[in-house]
GUNUZA-272524 format. One line per field, with one value per residue (C-alpha): x, y, z; residue number from 1. Coordinates in nm, 2 decimals. Layout:
x	[X | ...]
y	[Y | ...]
z	[Z | ...]
k	[NUM | ...]
This chain:
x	[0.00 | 0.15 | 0.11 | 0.12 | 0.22 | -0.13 | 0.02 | 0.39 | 0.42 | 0.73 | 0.91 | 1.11 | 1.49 | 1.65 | 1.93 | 1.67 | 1.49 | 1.76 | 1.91 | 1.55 | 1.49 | 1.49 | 1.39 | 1.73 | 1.72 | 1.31 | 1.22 | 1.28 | 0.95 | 0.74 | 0.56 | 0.53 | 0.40 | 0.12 | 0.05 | -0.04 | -0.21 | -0.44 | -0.56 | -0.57 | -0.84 | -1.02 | -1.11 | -1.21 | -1.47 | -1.59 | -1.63 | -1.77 | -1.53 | -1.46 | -1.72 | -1.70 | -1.62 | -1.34 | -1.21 | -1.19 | -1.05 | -0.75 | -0.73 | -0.70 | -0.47 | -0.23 | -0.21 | -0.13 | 0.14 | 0.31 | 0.30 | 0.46 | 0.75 | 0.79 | 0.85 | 1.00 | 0.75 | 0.76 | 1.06 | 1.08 | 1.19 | 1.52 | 1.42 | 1.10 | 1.09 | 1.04 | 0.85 | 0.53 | 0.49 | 0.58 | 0.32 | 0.04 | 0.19 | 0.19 | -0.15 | -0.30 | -0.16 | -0.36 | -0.69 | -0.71 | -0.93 | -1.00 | -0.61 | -0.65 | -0.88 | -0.68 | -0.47 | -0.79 | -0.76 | -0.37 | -0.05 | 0.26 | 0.43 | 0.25 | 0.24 | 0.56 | 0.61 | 0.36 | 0.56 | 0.94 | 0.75 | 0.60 | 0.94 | 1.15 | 0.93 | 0.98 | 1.33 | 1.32 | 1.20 | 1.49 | 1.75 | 1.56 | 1.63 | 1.91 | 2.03 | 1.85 | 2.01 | 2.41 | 2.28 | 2.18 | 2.55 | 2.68 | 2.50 | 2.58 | 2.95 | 2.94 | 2.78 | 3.11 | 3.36 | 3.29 | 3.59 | 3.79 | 4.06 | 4.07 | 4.29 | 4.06 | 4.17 | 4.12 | 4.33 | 4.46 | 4.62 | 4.55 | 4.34 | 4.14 | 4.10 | 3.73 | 3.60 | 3.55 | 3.20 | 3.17 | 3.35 | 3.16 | 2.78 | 2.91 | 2.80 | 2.56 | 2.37 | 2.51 | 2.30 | 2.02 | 2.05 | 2.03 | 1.72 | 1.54 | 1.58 | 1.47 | 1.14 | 1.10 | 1.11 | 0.80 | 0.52 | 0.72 | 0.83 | 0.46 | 0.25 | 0.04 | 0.04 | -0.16 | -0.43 | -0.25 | -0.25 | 0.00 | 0.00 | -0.30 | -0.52 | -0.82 | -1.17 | -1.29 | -1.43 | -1.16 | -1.10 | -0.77 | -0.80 | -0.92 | -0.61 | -0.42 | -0.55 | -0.53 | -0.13 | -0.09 | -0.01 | 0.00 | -0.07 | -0.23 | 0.00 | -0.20 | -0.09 | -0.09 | 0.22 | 0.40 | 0.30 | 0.47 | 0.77 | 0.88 | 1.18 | 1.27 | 1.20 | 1.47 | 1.70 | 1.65 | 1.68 | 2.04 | 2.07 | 2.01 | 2.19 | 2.45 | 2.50 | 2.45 | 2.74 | 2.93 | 2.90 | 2.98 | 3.31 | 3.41 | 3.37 | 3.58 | 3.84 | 3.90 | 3.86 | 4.12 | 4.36 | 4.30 | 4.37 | 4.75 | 5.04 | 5.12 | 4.76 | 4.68 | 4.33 | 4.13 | 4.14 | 3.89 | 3.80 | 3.87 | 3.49 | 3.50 | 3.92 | 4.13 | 4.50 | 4.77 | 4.83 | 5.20 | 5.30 | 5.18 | 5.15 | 4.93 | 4.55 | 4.39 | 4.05 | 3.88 | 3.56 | 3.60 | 3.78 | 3.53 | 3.26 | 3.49 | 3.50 | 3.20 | 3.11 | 3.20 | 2.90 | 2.64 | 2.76 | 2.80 | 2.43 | 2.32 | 2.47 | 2.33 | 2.00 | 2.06 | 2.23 | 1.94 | 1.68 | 1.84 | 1.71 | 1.34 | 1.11 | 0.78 | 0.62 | 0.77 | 1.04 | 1.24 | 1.52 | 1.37 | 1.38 | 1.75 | 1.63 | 1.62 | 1.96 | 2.10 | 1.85 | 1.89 | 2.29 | 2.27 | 1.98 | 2.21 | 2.53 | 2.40 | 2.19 | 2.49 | 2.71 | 2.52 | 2.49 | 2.90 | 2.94 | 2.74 | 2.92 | 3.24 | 3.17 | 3.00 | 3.33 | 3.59 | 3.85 | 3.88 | 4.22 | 4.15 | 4.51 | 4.67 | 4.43 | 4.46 | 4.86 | 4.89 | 4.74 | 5.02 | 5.25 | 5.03 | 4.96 | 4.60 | 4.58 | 4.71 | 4.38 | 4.28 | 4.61 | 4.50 | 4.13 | 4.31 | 4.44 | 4.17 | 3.93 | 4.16 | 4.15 | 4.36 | 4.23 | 4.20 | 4.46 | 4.71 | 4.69 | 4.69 | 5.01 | 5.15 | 5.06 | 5.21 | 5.55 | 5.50 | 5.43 | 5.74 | 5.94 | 5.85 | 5.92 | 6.27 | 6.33 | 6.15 | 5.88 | 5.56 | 5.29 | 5.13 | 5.48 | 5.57 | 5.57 | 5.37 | 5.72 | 5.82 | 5.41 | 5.45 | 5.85 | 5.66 | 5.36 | 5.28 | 4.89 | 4.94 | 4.91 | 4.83 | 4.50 | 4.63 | 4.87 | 4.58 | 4.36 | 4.66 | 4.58 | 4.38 | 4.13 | 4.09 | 4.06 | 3.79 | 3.58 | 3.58 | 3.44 | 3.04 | 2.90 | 2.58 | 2.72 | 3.06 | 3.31 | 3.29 | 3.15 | 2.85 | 2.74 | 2.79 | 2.60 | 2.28 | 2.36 | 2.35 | 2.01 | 1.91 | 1.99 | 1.80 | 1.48 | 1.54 | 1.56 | 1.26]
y	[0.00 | 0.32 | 0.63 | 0.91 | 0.85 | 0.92 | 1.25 | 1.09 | 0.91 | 0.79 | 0.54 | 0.71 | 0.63 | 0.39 | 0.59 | 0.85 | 0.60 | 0.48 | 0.88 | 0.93 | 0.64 | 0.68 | 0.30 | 0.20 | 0.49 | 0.57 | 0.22 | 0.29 | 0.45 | 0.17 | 0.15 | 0.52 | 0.50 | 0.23 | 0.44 | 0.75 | 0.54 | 0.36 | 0.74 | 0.91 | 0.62 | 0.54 | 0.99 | 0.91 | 0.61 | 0.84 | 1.12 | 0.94 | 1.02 | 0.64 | 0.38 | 0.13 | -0.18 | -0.03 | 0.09 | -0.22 | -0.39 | -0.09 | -0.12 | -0.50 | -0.49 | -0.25 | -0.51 | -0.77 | -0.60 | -0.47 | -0.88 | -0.99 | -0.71 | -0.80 | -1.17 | -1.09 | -1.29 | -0.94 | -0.74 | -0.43 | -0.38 | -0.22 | -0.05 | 0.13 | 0.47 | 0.51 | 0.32 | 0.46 | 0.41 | 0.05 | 0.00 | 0.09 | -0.08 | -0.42 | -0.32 | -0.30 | -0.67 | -0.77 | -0.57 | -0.46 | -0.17 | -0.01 | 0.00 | 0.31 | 0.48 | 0.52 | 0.83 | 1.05 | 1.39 | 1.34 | 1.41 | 1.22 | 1.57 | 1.57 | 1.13 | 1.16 | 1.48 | 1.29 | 0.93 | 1.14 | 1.31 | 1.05 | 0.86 | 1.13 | 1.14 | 0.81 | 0.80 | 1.12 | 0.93 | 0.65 | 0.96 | 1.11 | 0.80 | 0.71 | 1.09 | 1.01 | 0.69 | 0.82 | 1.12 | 0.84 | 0.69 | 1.04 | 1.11 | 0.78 | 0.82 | 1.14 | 1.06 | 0.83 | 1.16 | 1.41 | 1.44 | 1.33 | 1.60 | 1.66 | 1.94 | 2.21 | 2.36 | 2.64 | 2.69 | 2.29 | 2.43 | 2.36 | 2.66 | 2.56 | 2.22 | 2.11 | 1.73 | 1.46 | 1.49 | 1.82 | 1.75 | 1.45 | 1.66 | 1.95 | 1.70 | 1.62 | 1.97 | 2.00 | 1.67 | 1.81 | 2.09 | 1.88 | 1.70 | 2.02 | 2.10 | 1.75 | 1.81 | 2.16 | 2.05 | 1.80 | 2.02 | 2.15 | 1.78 | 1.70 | 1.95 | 1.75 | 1.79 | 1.53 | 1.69 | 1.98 | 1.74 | 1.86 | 2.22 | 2.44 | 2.18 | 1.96 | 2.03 | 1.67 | 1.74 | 1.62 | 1.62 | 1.71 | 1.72 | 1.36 | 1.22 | 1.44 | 1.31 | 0.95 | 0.96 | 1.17 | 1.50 | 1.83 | 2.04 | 2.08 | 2.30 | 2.61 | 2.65 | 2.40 | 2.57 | 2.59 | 2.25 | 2.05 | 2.27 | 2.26 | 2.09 | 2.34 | 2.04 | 1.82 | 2.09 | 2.17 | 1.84 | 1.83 | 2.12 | 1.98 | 1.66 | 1.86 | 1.99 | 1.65 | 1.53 | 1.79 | 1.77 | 1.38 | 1.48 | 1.72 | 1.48 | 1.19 | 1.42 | 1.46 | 1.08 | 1.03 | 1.26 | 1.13 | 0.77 | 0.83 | 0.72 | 1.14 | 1.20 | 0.86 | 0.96 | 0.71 | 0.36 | 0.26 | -0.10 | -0.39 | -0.38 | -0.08 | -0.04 | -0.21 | -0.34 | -0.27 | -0.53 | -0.47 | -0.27 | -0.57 | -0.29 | -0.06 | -0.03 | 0.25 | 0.48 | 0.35 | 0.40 | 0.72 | 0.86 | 0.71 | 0.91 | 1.22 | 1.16 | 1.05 | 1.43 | 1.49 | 1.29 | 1.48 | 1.88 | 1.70 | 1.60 | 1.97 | 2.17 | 1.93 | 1.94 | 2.37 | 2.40 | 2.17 | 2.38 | 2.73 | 2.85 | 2.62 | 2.80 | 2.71 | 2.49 | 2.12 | 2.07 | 1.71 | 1.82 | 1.74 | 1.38 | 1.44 | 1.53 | 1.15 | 1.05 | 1.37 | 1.29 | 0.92 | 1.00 | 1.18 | 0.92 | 0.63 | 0.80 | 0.94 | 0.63 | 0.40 | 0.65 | 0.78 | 0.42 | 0.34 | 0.66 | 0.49 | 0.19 | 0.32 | 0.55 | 0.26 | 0.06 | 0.29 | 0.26 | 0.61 | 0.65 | 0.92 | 0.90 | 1.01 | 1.27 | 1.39 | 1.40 | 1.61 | 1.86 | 1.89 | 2.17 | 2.31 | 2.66 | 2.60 | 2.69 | 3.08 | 3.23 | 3.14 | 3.33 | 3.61 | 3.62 | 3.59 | 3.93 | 4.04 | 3.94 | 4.15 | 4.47 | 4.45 | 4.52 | 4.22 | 4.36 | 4.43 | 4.07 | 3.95 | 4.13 | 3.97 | 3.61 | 3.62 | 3.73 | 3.47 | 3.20 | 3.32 | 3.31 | 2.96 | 2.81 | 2.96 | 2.79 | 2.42 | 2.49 | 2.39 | 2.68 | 2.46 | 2.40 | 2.74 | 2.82 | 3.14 | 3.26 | 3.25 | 3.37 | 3.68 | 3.74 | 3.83 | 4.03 | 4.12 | 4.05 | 3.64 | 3.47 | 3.11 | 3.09 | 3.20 | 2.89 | 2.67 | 2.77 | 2.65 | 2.25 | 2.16 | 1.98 | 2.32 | 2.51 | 2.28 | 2.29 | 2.68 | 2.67 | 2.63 | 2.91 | 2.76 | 2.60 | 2.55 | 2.30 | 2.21 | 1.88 | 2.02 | 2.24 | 1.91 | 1.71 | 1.98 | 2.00 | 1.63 | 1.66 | 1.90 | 1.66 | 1.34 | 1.57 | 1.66 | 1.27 | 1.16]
z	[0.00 | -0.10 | 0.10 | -0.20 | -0.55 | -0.71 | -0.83 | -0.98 | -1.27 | -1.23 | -0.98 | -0.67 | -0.79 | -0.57 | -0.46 | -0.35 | -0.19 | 0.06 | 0.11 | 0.20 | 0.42 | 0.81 | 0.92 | 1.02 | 1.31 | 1.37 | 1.40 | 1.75 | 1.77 | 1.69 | 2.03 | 2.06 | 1.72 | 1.77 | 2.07 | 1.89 | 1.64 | 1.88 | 2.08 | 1.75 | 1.59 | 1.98 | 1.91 | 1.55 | 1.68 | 1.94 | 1.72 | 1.44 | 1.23 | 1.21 | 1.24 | 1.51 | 1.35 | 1.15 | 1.47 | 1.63 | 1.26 | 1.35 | 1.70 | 1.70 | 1.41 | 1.55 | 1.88 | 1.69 | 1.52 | 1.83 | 1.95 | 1.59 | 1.64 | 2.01 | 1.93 | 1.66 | 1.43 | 1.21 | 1.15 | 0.92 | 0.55 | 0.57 | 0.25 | 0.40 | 0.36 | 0.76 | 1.04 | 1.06 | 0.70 | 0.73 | 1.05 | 0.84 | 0.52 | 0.77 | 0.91 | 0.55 | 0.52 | 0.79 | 0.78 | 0.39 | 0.35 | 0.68 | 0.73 | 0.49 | 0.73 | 0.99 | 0.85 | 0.82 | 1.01 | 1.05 | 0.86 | 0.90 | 1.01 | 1.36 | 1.37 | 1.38 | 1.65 | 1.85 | 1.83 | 1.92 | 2.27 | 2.35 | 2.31 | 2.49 | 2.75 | 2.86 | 2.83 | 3.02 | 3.35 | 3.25 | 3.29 | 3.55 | 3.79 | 3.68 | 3.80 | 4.12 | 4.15 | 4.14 | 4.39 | 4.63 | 4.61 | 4.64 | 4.97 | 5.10 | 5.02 | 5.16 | 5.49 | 5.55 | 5.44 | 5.65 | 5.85 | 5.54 | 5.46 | 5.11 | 4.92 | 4.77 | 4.42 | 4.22 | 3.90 | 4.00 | 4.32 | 4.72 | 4.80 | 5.14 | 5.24 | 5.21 | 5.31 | 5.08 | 5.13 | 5.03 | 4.69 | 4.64 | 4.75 | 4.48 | 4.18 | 4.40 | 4.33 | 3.99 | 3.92 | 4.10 | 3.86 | 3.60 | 3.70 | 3.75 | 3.41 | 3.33 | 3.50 | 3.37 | 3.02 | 3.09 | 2.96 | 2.68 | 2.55 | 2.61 | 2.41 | 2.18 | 1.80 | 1.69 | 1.51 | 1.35 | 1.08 | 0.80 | 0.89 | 0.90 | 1.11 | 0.96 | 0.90 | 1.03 | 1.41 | 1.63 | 1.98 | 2.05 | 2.44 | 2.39 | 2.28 | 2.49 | 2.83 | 2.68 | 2.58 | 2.89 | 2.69 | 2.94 | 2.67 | 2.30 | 2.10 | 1.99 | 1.63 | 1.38 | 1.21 | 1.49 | 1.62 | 1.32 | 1.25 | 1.64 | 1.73 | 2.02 | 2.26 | 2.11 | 2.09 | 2.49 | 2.57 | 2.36 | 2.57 | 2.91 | 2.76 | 2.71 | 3.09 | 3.22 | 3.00 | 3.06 | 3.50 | 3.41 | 3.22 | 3.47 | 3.75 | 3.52 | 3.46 | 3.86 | 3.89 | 3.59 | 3.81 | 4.12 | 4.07 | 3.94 | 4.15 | 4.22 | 4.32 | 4.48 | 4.64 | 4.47 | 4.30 | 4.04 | 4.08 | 3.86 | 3.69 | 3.57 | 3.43 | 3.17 | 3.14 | 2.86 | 2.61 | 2.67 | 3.01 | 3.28 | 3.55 | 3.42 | 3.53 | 3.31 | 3.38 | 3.08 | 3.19 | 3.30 | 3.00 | 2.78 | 2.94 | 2.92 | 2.53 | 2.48 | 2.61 | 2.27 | 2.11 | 2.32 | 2.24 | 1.87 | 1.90 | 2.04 | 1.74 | 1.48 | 1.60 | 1.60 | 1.26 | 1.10 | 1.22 | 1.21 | 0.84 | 0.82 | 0.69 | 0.83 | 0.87 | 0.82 | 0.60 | 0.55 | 0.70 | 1.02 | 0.98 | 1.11 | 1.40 | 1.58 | 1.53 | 1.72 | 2.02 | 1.93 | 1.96 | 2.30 | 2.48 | 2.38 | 2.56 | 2.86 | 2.98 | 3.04 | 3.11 | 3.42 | 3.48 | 3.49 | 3.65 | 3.96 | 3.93 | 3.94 | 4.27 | 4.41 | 4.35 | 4.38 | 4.74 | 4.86 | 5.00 | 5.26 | 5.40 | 5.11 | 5.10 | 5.39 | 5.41 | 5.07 | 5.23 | 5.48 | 5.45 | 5.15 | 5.28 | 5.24 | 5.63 | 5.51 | 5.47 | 5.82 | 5.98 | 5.74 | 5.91 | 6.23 | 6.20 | 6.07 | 6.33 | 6.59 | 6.39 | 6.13 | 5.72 | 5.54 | 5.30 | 5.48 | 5.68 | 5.32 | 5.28 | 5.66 | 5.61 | 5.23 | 5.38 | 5.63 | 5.37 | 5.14 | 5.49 | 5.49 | 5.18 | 5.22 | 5.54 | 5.43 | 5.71 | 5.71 | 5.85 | 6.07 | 6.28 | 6.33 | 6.67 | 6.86 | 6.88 | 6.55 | 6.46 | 6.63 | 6.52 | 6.20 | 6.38 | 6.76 | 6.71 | 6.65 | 6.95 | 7.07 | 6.93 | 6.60 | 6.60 | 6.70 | 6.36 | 6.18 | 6.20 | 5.87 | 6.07 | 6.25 | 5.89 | 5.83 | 6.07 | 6.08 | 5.74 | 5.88 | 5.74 | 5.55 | 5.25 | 5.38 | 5.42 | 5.84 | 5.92 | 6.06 | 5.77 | 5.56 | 5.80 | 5.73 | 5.34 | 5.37 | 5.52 | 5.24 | 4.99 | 5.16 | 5.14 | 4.77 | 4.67 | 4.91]
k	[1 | 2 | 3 | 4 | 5 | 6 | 7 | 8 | 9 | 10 | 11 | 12 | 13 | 14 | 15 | 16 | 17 | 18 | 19 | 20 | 21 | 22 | 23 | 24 | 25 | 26 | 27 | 28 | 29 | 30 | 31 | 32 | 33 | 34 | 35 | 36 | 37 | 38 | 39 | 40 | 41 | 42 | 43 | 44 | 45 | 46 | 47 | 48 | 49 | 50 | 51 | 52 | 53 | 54 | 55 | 56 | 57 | 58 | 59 | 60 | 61 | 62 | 63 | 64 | 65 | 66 | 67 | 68 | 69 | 70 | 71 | 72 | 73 | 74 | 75 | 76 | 77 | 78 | 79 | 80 | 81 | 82 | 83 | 84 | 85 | 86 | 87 | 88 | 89 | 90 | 91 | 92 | 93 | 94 | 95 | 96 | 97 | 98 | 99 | 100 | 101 | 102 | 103 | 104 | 105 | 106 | 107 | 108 | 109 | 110 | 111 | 112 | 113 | 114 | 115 | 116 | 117 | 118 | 119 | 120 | 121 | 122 | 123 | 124 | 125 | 126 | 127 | 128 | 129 | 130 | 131 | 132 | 133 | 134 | 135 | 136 | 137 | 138 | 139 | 140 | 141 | 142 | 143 | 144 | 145 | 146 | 147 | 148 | 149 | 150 | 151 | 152 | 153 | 154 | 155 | 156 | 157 | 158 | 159 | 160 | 161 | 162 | 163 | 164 | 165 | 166 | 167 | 168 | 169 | 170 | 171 | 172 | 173 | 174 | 175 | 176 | 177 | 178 | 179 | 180 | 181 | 182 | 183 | 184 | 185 | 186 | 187 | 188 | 189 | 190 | 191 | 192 | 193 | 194 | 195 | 196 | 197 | 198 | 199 | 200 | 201 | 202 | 203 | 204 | 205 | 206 | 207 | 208 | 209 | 210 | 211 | 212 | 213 | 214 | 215 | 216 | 217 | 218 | 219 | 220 | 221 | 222 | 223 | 224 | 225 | 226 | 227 | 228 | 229 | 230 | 231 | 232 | 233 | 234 | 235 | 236 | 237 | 238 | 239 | 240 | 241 | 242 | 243 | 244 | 245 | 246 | 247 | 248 | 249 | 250 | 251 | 252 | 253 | 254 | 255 | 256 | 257 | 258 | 259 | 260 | 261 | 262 | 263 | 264 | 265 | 266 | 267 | 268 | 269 | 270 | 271 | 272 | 273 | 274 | 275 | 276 | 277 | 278 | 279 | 280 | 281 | 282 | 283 | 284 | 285 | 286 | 287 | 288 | 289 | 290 | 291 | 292 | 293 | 294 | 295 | 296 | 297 | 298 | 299 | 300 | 301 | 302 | 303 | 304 | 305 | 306 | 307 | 308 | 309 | 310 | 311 | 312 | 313 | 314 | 315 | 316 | 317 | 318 | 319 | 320 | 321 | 322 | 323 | 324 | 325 | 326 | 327 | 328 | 329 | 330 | 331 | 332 | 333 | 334 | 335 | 336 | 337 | 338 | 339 | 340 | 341 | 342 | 343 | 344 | 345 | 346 | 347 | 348 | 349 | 350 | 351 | 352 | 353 | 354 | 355 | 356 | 357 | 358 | 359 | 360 | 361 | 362 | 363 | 364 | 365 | 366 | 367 | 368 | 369 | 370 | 371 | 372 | 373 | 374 | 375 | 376 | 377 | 378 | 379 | 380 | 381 | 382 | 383 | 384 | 385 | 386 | 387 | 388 | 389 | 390 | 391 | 392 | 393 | 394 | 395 | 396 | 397 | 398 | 399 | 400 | 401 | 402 | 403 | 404 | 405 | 406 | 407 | 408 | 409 | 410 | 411 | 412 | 413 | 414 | 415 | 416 | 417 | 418 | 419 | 420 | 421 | 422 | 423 | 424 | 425 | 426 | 427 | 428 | 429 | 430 | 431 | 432 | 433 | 434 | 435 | 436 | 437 | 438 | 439 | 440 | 441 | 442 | 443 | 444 | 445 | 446 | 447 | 448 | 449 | 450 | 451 | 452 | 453 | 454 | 455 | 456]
């Protein structure tokens, strides 16, 4: 059954044909598909649009056809032009004459906008708990941390020690972040539409709302040209992809560093690194780096999806068939590698030792001598200025800040005193840090609490 061609007369060339097929990537659709399919003819029956019995011909057909791909007793022409033309080309197999029926009052431009929400959608909750899931295993990691000195950077050098946990609860919020935006973009993703039919609507008397409360739609879009030429919602989820990859990489890349023999804070387990097929030593971040690369997939996916769309004139235009394998591209590399991402936190052997001693001696203590002066009446610059010469005196002589003696403290200004040596100890410098938000154990143990009530 063909779905145009009354107008041609002459055959589609076969190289056109296969540049113009989409079944080897949109046959993912299939269930959304029949889904669509199934509310769009249910409104037709009850709007008799559609008699009864051909509905049921329709609606038993398309079943049937769902089972047959499920088992596999069915599989699609690789040469079909795309799969919701084949679904209807099996059902007129099947049924014969009603099959052609089914179309009335609908265009494939918003079929196949209808099938892609209603596909995103659901792999939106797949992300969704999958994000959920590695917050869990951050919150439980951090819970055991938060005592566990750990060199704070900026530019890649110590700056103020922080805790593990509070590292760890940072991607923490950056995830939550990301699932915010996840959950914003739910009514936008699912605006329905079905029923704009190819671009200026249809004059058969549909029910829109109908099929929207069926296929759980929040919305009916409310213009027809818009409705079929819209890709914004693939584009924002490439978008939001995009940030999740990009807080994945970002966390890979500290991992990466972390586990080598001159940074030594972590170990990635077995499951989740590979050998060398010639150096018997080496135990390599795969899994990690792979993520990091495959960063690269997901920002690749965002500017197709913006430089197909950026000169369309309304409404539809082909062009947008492209439009699945950028989102296909980005679903089918964040899925697994939030997934490994868990695993290898799950797995990974914190050494909180080695942590702890690089901090020694690293002159992250210095701003806390600075507030120290400060805090009895000196400006901030000049006890900037004090505790810089202090630091420069020390590297000169090999000393470490937190040795120096109240003696030697106040050789370089009368206003240090015992106290002021006693703020020096990292453990000290941590736990001074419990403004809300900070570093201390105890601000971590309520940001902790904070992000136990965000996951439920």
């Amino acid at each position: 059954m063909a779905l145009w061609g009354g107008r041609f007369s002459q055959e589609t060339d076969q190289l056109m044909a296969r540049f113009s097929s989409s079944i080897d990537v949109d046959q993912k659709l299939w269930q959304a598909d029949i889904r669509g399919s199934s509310a769009h003819v249910r409104m037709l029956v009850s709007q008799k649009i559609l008699t009864a019995a051909d509905g049921d011909k329709i609606l038993a057909g398309l079943n049937e056809i769902a089972e047959e791909i499920r088992s596999g007793a069915w599989t699609f022409n690789p040469a079909a032009e795309d799969v919701h033309g084949e679904i209807e080309r099996r059902l007129f197999e099947k049924i014969g004459e009603p099959a052609k029926r089914m179309h009335m009052a609908r265009s494939r431009n918003d079929q196949v906008s209808t099938a892609t929400r209603i596909y995103l959608n659901e792999k939106l909750n797949g992300l969704m708990t999958d994000i959920r899931e590695l917050q869990k295993t951050l919150v439980a990691l951090a819970e055991v941390h938060t005592h566990s000195l750990l060199p704070g950077m900026t530019h890649l050098q110590h700056a103020q020690p922080v805790s593990l946990a509070h590292h760890l609860l940072a991607y923490f919020w950056m995830l939550q972040r990301d699932y915010d935006r996840l959950a914003d973009s739910r009514p936008r993703i699912m605006t329905l539409p079905l029923g704009s039919a190819a671009l200026a609507g249809t004059g058969f008397p549909i029910d829109r709302q109908k099929v929207a409360a069926e296929l759980g739609f929040e919305n009916v879009a409310a213009n027809s040209l818009d409705a079929v030429s819209d890709r914004d919602f693939v584009v924002e989820f490439l978008a939001n992809g995009s940030l999740i990859a990009m807080h994945l990489s970002r966390f890979c890349e500290e991992l990466i560093l972390w586990s080598t023999p001159e940074f030594g804070f972590v170990e990635l387990s077995d499951a989740v690194t590979t050998g060398s097929s010639i150096m018997p030593q080496k135990k390599n971040p795969d899994g990690a780096e792979l993520i990091r690369g495959r960063t690269g997939r997901v920002y690749g996916a965002l500017i197709g999806a913006l430089t197909m769309m950026k000169g369309l004139p309304l409404s539809y235009n082909r062009d947008m068939q492209e439009d699945k394998i950028h989102l296909f591209a980005a679903l089918e590399t964040l899925e697994p590698s939030l997934k490994l991402m868990n695993l290898m936190l799950q797995s990974a052997e914190w050494k909180t030792e080695r942590m702890a001693a690089a901090v020694s001696g690293d002159f992250s203590n210095a701003t806390d001598l600075a507030d120290d002066l400060a805090a009895k009446g000196m400006s901030f610059r000049q006890a900037h200025e004090v505790v810089g010469e202090l630091v420069k005196f020390c590297l000169k002589q090999n000393l470490k800040l937190e040795d120096l003696t109240v003696a030697q403290l106040k050789k370089h200004n009368s206003l240090f005193d015992q106290v002021s040596q006693q703020k020096l100890a990292h453990t000290q410098v941590l736990k001074a840090r419990k403004s809300e938000g900070g570093t201390a154990p105890d601000a971590v143990l309520v940001q902790i609490a904070r992000a136990k009530a965000v996951i439920g």
